[in-house]
BAKENU-29294 format. One record per residue (C-alpha): residue number from 0; chain; x negated, y negated, z negated. Coordinates in Angstrom, 3 decimals. Layout:
N
<r num="NUM" chaine="A" east="X" north="Y" up="Z"/>
...
***
This chain:
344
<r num="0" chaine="A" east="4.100" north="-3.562" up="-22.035"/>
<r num="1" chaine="A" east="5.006" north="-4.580" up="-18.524"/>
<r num="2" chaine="A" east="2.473" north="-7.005" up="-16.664"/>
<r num="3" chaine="A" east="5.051" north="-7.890" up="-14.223"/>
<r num="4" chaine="A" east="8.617" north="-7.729" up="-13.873"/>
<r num="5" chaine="A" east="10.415" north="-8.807" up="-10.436"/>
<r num="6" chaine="A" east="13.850" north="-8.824" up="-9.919"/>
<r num="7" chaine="A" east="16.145" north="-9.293" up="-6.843"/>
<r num="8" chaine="A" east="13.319" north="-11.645" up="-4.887"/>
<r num="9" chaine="A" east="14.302" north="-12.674" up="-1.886"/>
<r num="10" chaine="A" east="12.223" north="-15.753" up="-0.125"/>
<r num="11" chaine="A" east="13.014" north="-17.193" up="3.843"/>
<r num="12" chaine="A" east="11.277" north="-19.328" up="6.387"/>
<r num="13" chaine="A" east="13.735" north="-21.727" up="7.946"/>
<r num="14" chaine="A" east="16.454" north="-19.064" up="9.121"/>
<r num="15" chaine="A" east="13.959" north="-16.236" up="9.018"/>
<r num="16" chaine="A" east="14.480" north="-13.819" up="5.552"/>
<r num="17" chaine="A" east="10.703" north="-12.078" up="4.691"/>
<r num="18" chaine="A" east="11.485" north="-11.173" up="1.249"/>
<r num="19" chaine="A" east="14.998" north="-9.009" up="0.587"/>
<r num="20" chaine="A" east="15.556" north="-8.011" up="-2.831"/>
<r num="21" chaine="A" east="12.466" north="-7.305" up="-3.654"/>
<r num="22" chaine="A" east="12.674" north="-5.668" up="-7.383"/>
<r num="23" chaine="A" east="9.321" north="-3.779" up="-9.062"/>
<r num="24" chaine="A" east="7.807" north="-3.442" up="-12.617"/>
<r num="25" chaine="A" east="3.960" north="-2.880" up="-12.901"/>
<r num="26" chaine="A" east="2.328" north="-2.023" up="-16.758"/>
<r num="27" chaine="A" east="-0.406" north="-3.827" up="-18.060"/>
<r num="28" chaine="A" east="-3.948" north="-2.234" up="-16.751"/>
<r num="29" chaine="A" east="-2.601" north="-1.291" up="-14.023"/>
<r num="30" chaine="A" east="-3.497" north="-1.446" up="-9.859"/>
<r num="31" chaine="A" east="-1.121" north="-1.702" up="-7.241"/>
<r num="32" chaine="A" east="-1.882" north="-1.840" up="-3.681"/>
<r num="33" chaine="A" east="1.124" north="-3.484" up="-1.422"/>
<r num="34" chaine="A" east="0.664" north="-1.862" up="1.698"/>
<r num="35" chaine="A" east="2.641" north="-1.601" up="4.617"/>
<r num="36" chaine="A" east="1.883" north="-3.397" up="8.815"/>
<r num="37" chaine="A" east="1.045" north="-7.274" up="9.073"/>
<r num="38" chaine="A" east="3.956" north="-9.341" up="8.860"/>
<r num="39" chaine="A" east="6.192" north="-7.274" up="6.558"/>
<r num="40" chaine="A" east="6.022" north="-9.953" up="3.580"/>
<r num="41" chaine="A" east="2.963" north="-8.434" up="1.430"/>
<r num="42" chaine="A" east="1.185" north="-11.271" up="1.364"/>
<r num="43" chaine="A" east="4.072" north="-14.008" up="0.870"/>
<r num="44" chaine="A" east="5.185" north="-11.969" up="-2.117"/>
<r num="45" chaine="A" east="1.782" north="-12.189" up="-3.582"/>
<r num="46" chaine="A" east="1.890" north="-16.117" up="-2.978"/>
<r num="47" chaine="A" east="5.525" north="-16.065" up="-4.738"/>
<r num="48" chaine="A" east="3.964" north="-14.325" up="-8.036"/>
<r num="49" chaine="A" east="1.286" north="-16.946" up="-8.049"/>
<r num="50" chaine="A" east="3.731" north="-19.788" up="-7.791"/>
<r num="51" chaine="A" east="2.081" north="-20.974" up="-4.355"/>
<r num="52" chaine="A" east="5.823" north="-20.973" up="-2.405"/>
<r num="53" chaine="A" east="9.302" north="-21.427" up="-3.039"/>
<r num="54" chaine="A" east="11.559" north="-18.524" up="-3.830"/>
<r num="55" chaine="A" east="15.456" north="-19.109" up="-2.864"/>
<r num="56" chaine="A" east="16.761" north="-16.254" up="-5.364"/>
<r num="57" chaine="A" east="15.473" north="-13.976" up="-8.147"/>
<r num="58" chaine="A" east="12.785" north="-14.244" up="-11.456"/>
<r num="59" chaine="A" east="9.361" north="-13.087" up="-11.787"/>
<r num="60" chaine="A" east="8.338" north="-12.170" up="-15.267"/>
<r num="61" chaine="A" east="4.435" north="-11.999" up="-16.648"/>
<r num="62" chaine="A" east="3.822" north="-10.123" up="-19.962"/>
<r num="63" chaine="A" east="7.688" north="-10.815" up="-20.903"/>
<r num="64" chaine="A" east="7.270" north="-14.493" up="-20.403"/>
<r num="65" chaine="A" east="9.824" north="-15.700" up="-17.797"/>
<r num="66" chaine="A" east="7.690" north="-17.786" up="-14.886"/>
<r num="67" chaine="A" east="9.986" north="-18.322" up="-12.211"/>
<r num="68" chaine="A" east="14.049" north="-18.666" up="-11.958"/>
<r num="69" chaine="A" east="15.078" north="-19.243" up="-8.578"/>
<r num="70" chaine="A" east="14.085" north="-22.364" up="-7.462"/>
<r num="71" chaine="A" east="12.958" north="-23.151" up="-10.683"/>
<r num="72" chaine="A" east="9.467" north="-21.901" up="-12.001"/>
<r num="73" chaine="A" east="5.822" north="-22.966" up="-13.420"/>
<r num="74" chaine="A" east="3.092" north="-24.584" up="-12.265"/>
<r num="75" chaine="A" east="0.242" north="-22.113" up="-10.676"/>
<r num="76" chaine="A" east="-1.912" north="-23.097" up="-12.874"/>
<r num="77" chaine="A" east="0.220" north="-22.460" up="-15.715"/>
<r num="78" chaine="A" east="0.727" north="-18.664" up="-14.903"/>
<r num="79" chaine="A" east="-2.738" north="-17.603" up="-15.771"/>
<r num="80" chaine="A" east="-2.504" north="-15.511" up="-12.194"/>
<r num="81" chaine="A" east="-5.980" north="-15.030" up="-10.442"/>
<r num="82" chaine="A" east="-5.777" north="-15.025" up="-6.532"/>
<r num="83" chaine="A" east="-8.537" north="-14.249" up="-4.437"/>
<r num="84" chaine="A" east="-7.816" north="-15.066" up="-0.661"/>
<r num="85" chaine="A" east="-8.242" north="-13.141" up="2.492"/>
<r num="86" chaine="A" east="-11.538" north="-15.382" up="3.432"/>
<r num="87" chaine="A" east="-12.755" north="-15.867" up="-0.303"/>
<r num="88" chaine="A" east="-11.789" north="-19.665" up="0.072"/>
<r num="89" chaine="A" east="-15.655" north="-20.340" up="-1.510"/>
<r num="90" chaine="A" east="-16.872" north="-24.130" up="-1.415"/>
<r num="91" chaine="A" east="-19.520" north="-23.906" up="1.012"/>
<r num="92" chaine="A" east="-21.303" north="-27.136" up="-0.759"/>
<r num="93" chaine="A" east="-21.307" north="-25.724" up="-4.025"/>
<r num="94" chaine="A" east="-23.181" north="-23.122" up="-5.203"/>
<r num="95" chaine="A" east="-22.150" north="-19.823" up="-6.847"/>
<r num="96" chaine="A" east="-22.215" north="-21.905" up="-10.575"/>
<r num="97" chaine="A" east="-20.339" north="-24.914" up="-9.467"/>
<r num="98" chaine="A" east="-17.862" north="-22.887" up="-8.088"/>
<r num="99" chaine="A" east="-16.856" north="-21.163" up="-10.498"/>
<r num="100" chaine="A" east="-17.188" north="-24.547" up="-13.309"/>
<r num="101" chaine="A" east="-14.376" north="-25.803" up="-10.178"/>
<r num="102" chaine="A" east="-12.155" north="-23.319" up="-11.319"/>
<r num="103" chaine="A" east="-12.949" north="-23.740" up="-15.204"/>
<r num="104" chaine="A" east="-11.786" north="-27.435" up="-14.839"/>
<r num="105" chaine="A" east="-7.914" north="-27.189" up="-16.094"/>
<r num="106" chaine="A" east="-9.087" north="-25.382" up="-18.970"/>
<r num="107" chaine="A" east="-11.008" north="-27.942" up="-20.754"/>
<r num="108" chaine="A" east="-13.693" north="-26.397" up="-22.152"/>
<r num="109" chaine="A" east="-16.460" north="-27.481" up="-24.164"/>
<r num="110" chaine="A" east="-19.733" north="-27.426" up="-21.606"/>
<r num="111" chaine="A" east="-21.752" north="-24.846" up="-23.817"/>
<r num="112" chaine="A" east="-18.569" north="-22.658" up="-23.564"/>
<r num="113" chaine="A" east="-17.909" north="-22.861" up="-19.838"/>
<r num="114" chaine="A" east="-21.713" north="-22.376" up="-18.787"/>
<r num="115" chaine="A" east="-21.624" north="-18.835" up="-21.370"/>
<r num="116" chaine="A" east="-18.627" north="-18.068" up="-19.962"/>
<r num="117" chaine="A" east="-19.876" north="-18.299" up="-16.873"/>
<r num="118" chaine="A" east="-23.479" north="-16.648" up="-17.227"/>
<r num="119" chaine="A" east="-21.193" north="-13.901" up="-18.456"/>
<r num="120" chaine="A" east="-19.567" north="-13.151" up="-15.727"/>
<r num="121" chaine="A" east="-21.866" north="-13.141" up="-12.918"/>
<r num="122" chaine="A" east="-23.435" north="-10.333" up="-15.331"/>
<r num="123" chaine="A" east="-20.030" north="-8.456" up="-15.124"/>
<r num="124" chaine="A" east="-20.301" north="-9.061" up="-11.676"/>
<r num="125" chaine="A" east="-24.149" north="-7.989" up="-10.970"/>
<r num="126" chaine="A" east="-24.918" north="-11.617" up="-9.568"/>
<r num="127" chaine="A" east="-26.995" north="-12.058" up="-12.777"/>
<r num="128" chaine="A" east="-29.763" north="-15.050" up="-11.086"/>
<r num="129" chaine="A" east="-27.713" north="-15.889" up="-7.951"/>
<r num="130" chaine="A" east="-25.987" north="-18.755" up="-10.018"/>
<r num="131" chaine="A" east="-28.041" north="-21.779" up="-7.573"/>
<r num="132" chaine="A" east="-27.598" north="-19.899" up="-4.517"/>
<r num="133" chaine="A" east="-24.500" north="-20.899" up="-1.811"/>
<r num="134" chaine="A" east="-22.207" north="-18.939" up="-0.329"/>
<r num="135" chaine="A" east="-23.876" north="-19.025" up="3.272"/>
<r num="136" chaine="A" east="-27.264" north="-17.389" up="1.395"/>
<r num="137" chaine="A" east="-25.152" north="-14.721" up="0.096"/>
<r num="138" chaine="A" east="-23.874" north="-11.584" up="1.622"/>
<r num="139" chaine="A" east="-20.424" north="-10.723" up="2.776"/>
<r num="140" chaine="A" east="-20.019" north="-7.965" up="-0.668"/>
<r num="141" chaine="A" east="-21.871" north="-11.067" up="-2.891"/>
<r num="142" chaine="A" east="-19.568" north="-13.356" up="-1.614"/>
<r num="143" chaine="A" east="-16.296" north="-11.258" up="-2.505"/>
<r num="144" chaine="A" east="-18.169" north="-11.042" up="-5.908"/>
<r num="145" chaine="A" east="-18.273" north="-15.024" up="-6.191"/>
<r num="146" chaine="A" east="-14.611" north="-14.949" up="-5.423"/>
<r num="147" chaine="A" east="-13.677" north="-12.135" up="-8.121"/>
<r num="148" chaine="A" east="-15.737" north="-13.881" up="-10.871"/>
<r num="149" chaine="A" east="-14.071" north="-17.263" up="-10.489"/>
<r num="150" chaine="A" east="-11.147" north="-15.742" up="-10.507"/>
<r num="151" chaine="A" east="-12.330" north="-13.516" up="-13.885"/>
<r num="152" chaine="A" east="-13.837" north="-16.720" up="-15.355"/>
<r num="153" chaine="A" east="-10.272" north="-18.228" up="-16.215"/>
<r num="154" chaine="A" east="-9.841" north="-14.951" up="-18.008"/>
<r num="155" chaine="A" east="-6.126" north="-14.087" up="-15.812"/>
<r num="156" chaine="A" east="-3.445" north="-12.089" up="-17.312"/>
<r num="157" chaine="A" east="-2.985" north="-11.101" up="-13.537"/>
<r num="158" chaine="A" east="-5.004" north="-10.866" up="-10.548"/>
<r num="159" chaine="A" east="-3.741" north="-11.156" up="-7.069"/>
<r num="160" chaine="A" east="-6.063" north="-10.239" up="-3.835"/>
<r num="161" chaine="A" east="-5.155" north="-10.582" up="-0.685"/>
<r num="162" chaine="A" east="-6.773" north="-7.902" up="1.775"/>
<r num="163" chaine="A" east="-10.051" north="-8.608" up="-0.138"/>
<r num="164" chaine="A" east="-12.005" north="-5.976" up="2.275"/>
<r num="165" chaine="A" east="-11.147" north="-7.060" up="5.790"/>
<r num="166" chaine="A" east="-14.658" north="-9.401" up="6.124"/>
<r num="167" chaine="A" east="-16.956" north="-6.270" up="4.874"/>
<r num="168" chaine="A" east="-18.723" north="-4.114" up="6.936"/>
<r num="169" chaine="A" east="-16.670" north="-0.801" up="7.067"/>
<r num="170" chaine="A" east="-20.244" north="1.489" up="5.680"/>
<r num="171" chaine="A" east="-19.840" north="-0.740" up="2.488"/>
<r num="172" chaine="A" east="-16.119" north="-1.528" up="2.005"/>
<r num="173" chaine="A" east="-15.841" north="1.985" up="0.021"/>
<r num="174" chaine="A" east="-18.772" north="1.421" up="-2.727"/>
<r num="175" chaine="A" east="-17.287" north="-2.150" up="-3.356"/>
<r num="176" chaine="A" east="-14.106" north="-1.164" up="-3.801"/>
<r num="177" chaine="A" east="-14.952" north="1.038" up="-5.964"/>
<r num="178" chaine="A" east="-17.323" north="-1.023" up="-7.710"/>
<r num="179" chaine="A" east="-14.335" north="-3.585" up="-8.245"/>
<r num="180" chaine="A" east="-11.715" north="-1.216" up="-9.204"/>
<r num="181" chaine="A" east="-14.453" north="-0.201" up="-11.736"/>
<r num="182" chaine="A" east="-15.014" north="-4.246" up="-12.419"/>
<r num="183" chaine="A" east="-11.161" north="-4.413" up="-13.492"/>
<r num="184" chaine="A" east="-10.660" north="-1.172" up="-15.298"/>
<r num="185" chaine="A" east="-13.799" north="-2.280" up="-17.108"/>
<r num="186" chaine="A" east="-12.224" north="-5.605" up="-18.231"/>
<r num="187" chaine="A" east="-8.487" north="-4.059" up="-18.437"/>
<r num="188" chaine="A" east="-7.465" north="-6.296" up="-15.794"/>
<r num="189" chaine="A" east="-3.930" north="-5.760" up="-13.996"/>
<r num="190" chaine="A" east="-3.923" north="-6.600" up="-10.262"/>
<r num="191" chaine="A" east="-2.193" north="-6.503" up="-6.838"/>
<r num="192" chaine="A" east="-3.883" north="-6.221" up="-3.960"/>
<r num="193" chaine="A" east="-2.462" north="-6.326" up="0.015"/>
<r num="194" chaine="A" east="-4.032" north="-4.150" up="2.572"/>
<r num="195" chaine="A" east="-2.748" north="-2.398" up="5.575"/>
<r num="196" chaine="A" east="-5.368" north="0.142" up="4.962"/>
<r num="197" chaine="A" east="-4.897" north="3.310" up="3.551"/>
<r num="198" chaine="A" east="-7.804" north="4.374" up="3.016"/>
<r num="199" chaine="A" east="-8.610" north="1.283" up="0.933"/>
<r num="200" chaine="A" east="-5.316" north="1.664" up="-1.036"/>
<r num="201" chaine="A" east="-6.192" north="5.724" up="-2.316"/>
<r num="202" chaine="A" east="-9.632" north="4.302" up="-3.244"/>
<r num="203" chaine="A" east="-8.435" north="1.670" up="-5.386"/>
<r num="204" chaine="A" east="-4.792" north="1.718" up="-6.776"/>
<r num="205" chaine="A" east="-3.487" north="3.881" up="-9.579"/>
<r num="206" chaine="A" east="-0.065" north="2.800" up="-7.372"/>
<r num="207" chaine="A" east="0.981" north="2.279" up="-4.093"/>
<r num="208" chaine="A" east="4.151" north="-0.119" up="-3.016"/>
<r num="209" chaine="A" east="5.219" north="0.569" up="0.189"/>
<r num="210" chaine="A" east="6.740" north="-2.183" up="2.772"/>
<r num="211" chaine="A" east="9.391" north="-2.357" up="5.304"/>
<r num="212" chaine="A" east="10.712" north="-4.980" up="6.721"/>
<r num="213" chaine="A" east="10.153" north="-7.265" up="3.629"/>
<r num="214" chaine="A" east="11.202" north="-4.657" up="1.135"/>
<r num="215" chaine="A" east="9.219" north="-2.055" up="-1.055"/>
<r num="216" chaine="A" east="11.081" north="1.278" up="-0.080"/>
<r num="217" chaine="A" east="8.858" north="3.383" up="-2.601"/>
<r num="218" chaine="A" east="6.677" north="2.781" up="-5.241"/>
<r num="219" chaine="A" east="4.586" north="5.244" up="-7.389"/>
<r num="220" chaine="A" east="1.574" north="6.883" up="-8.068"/>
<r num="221" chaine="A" east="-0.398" north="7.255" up="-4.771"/>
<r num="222" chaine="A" east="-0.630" north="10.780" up="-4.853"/>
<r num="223" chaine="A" east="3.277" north="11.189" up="-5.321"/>
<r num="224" chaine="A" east="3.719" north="8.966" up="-2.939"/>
<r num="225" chaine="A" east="1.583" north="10.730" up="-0.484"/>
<r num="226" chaine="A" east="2.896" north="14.170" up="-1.308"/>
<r num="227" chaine="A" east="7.004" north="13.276" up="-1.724"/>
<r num="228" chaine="A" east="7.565" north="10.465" up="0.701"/>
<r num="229" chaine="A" east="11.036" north="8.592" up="0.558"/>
<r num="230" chaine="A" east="11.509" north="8.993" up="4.199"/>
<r num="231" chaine="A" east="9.969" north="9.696" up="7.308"/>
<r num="232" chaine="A" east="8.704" north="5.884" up="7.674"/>
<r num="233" chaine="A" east="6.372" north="6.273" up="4.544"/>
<r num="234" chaine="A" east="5.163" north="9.544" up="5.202"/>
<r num="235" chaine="A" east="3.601" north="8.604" up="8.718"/>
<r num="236" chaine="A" east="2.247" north="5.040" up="7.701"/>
<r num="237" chaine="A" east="0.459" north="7.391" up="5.055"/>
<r num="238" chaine="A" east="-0.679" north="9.498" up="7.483"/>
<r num="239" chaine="A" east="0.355" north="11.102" up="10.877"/>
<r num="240" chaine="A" east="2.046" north="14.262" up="10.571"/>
<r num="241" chaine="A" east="3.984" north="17.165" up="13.078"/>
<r num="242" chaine="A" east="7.934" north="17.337" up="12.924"/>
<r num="243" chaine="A" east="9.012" north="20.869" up="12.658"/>
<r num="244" chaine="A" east="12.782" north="21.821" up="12.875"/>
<r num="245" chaine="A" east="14.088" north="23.627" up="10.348"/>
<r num="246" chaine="A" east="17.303" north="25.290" up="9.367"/>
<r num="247" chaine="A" east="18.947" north="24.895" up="5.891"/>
<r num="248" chaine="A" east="19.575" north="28.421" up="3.906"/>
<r num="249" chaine="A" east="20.734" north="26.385" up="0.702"/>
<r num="250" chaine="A" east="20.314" north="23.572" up="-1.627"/>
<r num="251" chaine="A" east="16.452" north="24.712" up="-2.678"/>
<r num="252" chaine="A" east="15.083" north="26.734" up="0.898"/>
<r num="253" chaine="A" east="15.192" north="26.477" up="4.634"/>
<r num="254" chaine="A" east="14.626" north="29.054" up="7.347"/>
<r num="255" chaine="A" east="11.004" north="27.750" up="9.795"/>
<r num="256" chaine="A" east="9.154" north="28.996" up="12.183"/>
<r num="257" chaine="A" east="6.713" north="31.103" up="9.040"/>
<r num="258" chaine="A" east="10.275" north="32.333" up="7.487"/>
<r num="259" chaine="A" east="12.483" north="30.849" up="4.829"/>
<r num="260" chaine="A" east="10.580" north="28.771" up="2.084"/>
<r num="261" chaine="A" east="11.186" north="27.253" up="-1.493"/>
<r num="262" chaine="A" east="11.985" north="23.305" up="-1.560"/>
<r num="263" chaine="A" east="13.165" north="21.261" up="-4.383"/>
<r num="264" chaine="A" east="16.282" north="19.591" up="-2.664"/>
<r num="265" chaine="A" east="17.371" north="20.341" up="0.727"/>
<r num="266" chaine="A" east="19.903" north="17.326" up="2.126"/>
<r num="267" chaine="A" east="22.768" north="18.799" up="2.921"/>
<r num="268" chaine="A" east="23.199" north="18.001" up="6.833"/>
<r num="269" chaine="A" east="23.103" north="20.763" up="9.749"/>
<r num="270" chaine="A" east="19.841" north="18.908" up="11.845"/>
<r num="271" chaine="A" east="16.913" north="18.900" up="9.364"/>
<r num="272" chaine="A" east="13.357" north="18.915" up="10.106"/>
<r num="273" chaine="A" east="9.616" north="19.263" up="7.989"/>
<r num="274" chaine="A" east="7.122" north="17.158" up="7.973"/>
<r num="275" chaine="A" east="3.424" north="18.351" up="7.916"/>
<r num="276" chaine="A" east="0.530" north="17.210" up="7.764"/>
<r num="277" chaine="A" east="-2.464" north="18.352" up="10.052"/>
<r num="278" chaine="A" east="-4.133" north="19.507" up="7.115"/>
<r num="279" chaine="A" east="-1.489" north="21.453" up="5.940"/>
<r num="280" chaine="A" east="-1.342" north="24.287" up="8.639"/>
<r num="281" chaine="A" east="-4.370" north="26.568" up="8.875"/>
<r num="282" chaine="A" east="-5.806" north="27.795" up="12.186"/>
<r num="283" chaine="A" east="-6.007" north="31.692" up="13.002"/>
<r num="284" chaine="A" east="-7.628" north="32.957" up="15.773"/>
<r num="285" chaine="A" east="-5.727" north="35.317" up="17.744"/>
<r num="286" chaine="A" east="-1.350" north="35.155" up="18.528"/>
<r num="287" chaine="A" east="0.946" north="33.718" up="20.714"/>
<r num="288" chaine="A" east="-0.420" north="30.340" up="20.384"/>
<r num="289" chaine="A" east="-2.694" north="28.314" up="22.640"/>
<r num="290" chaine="A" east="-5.311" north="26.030" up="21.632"/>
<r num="291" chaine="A" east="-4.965" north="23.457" up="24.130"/>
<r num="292" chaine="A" east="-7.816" north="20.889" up="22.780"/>
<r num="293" chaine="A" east="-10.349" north="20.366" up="19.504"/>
<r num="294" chaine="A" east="-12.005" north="17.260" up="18.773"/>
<r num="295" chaine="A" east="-15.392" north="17.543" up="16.211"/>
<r num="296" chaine="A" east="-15.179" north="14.706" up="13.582"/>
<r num="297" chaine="A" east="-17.566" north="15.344" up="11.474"/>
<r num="298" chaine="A" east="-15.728" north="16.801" up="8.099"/>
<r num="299" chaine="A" east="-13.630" north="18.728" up="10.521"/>
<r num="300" chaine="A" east="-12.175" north="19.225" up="13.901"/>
<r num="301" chaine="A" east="-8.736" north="17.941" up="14.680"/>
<r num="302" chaine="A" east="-6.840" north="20.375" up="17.129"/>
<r num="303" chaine="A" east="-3.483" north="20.238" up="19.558"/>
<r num="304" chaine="A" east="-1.940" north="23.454" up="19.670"/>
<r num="305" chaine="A" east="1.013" north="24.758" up="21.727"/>
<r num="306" chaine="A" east="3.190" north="27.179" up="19.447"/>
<r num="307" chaine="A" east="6.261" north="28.669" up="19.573"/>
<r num="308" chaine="A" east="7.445" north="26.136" up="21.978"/>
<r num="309" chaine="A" east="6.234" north="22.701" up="19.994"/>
<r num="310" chaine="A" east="2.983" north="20.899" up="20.100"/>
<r num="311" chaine="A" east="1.045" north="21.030" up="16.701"/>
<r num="312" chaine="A" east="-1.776" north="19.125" up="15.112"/>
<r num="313" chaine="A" east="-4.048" north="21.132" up="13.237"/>
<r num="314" chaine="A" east="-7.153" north="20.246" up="11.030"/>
<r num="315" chaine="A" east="-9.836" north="23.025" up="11.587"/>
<r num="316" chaine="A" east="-12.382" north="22.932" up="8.517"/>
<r num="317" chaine="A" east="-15.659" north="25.045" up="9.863"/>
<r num="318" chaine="A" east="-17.994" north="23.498" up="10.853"/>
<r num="319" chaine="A" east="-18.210" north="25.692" up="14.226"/>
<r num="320" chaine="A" east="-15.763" north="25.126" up="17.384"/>
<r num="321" chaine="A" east="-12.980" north="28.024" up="17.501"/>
<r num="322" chaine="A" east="-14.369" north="30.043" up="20.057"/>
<r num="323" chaine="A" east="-11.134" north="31.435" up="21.620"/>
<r num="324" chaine="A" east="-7.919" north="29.729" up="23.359"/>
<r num="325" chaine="A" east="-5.609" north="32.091" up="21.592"/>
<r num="326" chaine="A" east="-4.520" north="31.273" up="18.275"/>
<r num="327" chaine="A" east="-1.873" north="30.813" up="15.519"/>
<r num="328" chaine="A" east="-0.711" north="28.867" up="12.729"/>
<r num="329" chaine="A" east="-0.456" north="29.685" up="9.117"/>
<r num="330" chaine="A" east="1.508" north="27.173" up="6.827"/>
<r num="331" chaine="A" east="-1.174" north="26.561" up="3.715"/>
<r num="332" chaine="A" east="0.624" north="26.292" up="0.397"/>
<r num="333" chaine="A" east="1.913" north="23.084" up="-0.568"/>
<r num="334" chaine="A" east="5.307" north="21.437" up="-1.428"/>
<r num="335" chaine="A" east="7.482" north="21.077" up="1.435"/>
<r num="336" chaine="A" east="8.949" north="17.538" up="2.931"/>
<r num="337" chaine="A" east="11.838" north="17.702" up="4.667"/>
<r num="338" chaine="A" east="14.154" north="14.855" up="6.300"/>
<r num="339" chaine="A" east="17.277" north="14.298" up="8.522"/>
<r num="340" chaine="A" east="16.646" north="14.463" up="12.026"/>
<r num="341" chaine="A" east="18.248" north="10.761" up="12.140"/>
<r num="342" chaine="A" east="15.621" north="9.168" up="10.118"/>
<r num="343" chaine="A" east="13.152" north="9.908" up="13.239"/>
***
């Protein structure tokens, strides 16, 4: 079953459109990361699904149940969406219990119920103890913790975060993130989470929904995504990468600068280049080439390198400096990108 079905969303700010069309489908269990720069509508798409704005056109479906028509749609609190905000939004008065008994409130329960359900989970959690503490005694990782579990208290069909890791230290932002992504595979949780990160994206989405200009462009699985870009935009806001020119020999290989190579499809238009990624070429000492600088980051050196007339980036994996300014470039196996020299 689907989680989450949008189709044809399209929201505006006085004249201004941010959301155009927006259609995607997300199955239950699920992680999705909505990444793409600030401003490009991730996080006012994430405040549609929860009911927290106006839409002016399409419908937003949660496990098959239609919540939102148009203008017409439920009640946030009637979606059973979680939303965790950029700065936690954490009553600084209460402490960690009372906050999350605030957001059992709508539901009524019985007090035995709510306080179990709540003892619960802050042990999901690991804030087991820290129920009387408040949010200023608590770190920056506890405090996104506080924010997850009253969001999990309410038990959500959906959670929605938005760019949960930009307050946390970057030496623990990787451990919690995958300490949460553990949290909701744990409790079969499907969520959506905005970042302009990467990084954070790969570490915790089974999916990645890219953004332009208030439109997802691709969405898959990250490594798909990663590997077989839609177009040149989403390959380098994945990653930097060189553009090689290339020559097309037929629908399935082109001629480059290492000889003619097998691609899936090869658009049929006469100025086509390949995209690579540093890591891609391999570093040979010796040739026509010229190393021209190398920069030492720790899991490997990242190198500019003049060859056969272009300037190349090149990921050099020893842990020792290549010792000579001659070199050349070997393309390492992997499945070929290519794009119209127009999309640049």
């Amino acid at each position: 079953m689907n989680a989450i079905e949008i189709h044809n969303l399209q929201c505006g700010y006085q004249e201004q459109a941010i959301l155009q069309n927006v259609s995607f489908v997300l199955e239950e269990r699920k992680i999705l990361a909505l990444l793409g720069p600030s401003g490009c509508g991730k996080t006012t798409l994430l405040k549609a699904i929860a009911g927290l704005i106006p839409i002016d056109h399409g419908q937003i479906y949660l496990h098959d149940q239609q919540v939102q028509d148009g203008h017409k749609g439920l009640d946030p609190e009637e979606r059973g969406v979680g939303f965790i905000f950029q700065d936690y939004a954490l009553f600084p008065h209460m402490t960690v219990h009372d906050n999350l008994m605030f957001g059992l409130r709508p539901l009524r329960l019985k007090k035995q119920d709510a306080e179990e359900r709540i003892a619960s989970t802050l042990t999901t959690v690991g804030l087991s103890g820290m129920d009387k503490r408040y949010p200023h005694e608590l770190s920056g990782g506890q405090q996104q913790r506080v924010a997850i579990a009253r969001s999990l208290v309410c038990r959500p069909k959906l959670m929605l975060l938005d760019e949960p890791f930009s307050n946390i230290d970057s030496q623990l932002r990787i451990p919690l993130i995958r300490e949460i992504r553990d949290l909701l595979k744990s409790q079969h949780i499907t969520a959506i989470f905005v970042t302009h990160n990467k990084e954070e994206a790969f570490s915790l989405a089974d999916e990645l929904a890219v953004f332009q200009q208030g439109n997802i462009v691709q969405q898959g699985e990250a490594s798909a995504v990663y590997h077989q870009p839609a177009n040149l935009y989403v390959a380098e806001f994945l990653g930097k990468g060189n553009r090689v020119p290339v020559t097309r020999q037929s629908d399935q290989s082109v001629l480059t600068p290492w000889g003619v190579i097998p691609v899936n499809q090869v658009p049929d238009h006469p100025d086509l280049m390949m995209f690579i990624r540093p890591q891609w070429l391999e570093i040979v000492e010796g040739g026509d080439g010229r190393l021209i600088e190398q920069h030492f980051l720790g899991t490997h050196a990242h190198c500019r390198i003049h060859w056969q007339g272009m300037e190349l980036d090149a990921w050099h994996a020893d842990s020792m400096p290549i010792s000579t300014t001659a070199v050349s470039l070997r393309l390492r196996p992997h499945q070929p990108v290519i794009f119209r020299c127009e999309q640049a």
